[in-house]
N, C-alpha and C positions, 0 to 999 in steps of 0.2 A: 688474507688469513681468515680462516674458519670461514663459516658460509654465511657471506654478504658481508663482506668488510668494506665494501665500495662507500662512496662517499667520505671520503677522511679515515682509515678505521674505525672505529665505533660510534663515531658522530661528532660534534663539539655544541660551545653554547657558551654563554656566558660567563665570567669569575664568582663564583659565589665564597660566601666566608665558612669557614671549618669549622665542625664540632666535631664530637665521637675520638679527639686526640689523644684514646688510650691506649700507649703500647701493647698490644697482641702478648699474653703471655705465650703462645703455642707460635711466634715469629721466629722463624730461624732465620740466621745470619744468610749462612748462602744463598735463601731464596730472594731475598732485601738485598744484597750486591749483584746478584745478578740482575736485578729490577734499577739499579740505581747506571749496573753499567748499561742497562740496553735504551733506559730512559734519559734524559737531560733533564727533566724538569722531578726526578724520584729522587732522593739520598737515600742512602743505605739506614739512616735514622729516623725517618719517619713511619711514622704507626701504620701505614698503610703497605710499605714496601716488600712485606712476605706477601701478603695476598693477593698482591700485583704481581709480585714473580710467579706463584702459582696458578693464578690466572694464564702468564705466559706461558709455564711450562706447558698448558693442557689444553693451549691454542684457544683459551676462552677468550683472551682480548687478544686487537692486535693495536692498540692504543687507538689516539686521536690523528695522530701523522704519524712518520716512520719515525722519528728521535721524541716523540714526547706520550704521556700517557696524559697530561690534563688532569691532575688530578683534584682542582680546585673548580673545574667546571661542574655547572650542574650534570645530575645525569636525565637524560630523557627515558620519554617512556617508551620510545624503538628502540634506543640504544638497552634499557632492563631487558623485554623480553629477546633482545639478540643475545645479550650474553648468558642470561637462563637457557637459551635455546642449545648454543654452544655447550652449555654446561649439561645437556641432559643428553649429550651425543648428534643435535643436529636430526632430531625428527623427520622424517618426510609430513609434513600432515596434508590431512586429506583435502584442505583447501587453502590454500594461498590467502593472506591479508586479504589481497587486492578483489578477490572474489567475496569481503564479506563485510568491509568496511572501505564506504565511499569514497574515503579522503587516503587511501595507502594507493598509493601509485605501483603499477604492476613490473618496476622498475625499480623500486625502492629497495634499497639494503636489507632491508626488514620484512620483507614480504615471504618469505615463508617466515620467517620467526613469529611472525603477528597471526598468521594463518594457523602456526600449532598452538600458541597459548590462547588463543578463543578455543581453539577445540579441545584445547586439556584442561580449562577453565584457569586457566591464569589468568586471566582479563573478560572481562565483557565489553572491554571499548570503555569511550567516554563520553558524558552527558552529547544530546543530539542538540545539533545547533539551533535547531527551529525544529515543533511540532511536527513537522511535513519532511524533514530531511531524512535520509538513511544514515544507519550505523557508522559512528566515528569511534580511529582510535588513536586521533590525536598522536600520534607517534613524535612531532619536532617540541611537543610540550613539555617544561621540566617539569621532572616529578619532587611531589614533598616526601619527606620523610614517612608521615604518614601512608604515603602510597606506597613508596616501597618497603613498608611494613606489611602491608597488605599484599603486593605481589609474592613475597618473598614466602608469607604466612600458606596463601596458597600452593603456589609450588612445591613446597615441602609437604603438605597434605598434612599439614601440622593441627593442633588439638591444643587449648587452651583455654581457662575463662577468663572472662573479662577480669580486673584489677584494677586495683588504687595504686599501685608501685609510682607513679607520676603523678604529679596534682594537675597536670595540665593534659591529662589523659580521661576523660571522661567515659565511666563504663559503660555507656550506653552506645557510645562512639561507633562505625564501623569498623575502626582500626584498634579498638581496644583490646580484644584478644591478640591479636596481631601481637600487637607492642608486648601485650602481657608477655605472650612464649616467646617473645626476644629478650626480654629482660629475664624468664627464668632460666633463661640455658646460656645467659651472658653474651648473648649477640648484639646487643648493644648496652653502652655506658652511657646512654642520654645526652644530652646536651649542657647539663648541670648535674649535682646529685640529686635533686628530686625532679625534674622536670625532661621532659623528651623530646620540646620545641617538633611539632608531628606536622604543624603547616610551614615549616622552616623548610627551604628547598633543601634538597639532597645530592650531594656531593658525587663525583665518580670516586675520587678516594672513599668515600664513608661507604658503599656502594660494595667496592673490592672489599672491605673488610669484614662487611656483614655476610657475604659469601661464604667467605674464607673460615669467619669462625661458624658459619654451619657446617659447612664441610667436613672442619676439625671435629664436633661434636655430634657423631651421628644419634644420640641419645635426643636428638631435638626433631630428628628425621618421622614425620609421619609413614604409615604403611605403605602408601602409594605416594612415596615422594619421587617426582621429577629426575634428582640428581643423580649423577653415575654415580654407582657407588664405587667405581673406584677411582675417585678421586679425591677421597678423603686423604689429605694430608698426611 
């Protein structure tokens, strides 16, 4: 399903613990049953379950295996820009991962996905391991929240200033705007009410939701945002 689902669908990894457990006011029923029948591990009651069905309906995930989504696993940073990739219609771009970062295997699931978001500047990779090494981008590493504040931020070609909305958000931050324009267009509900836990790993549920509620709100949409537009909800 969608382009590079090998490897398990969209990857796996570890159990991590939940935040962001606010029901979706824009969730509708049918797209949560239908997520709950095609998954074993979704009910139709969980806050994640519209935006996992919408996700399926638009071929953006094809889960973790065929009967489950995982949605308590972290998400990685192959697995974010495969389903950004999927979600903006599956780019051709002009170079493949594996031609621009050392460590993507030109076999990997992810290898055009990681090839478009370096050239649409979703990502620049991540820290080099050594002085002397070439470009990584780390793709089997989970990502924090933080990060996919930051990827998300990008992608949308979104505009924001930094903010105090979180005390555990420092304006200085690089993911401080980021955070900012997901909490003013209600793309996330933090992790408590004041706080947005940013080096707290990130969930594949938290992950489907923050999608889903940009998707719903195209008023958070930068100019040159990535996403189909028509796959708003």
């Amino acid at each position: 399903g969608g382009g590079g689902g090998g490897g398990g669908g969209d990857g796996g990894g570890p159990v991590g613990g939940p935040v962001e457990e606010t029901q979706d006011g824009t969730a509708e029923l049918p797209l949560a049953r239908a997520t709950a029948e095609r998954f074993d591990d979704v009910e139709a009651g969980d806050y994640f379950a519209a935006a996992v069905g919408w996700m399926l309906a638009h071929n953006i995930t094809t889960g973790c295996d065929a009967n489950s989504f995982c949605p308590g696993r972290p998400v990685t940073r192959g697995q974010i820009v495969t389903l950004l990739w999927r979600a903006a219609g599956e780019p051709e771009p002009q170079q493949l991962g594996s031609a621009i970062f050392d460590d993507v295997d030109a076999d990997s699931y992810a290898d055009a996905a990681i090839g478009w978001a370096a050239q649409a500047g979703v990502t620049v990779g991540c820290r080099q391991a050594a002085p002397d090494s070439g470009a990584m981008f780390c793709g089997a590493r989970s990502a924090s929240r933080a990060h996919v504040a930051a990827f998300l931020y990008r992608y949308m070609d979104a505009d924001a200033e930094p903010a105090d909305n979180f005390s555990d958000v420092d304006a200085d931050g690089y993911f401080s705007a980021a955070v900012n324009w997901m909490s003013t267009h209600d793309i996330t509900t933090g992790c408590r009410p004041d706080m947005f836990c940013p080096a707290r790993t990130a969930t594949r549920a938290q992950f489907a939701a923050f999608l889903y509620r940009i998707a719903s709100n195209p008023r958070s949409w930068g100019p040159d945002a990535h996403l189909s537009a028509d796959l708003a909800p």
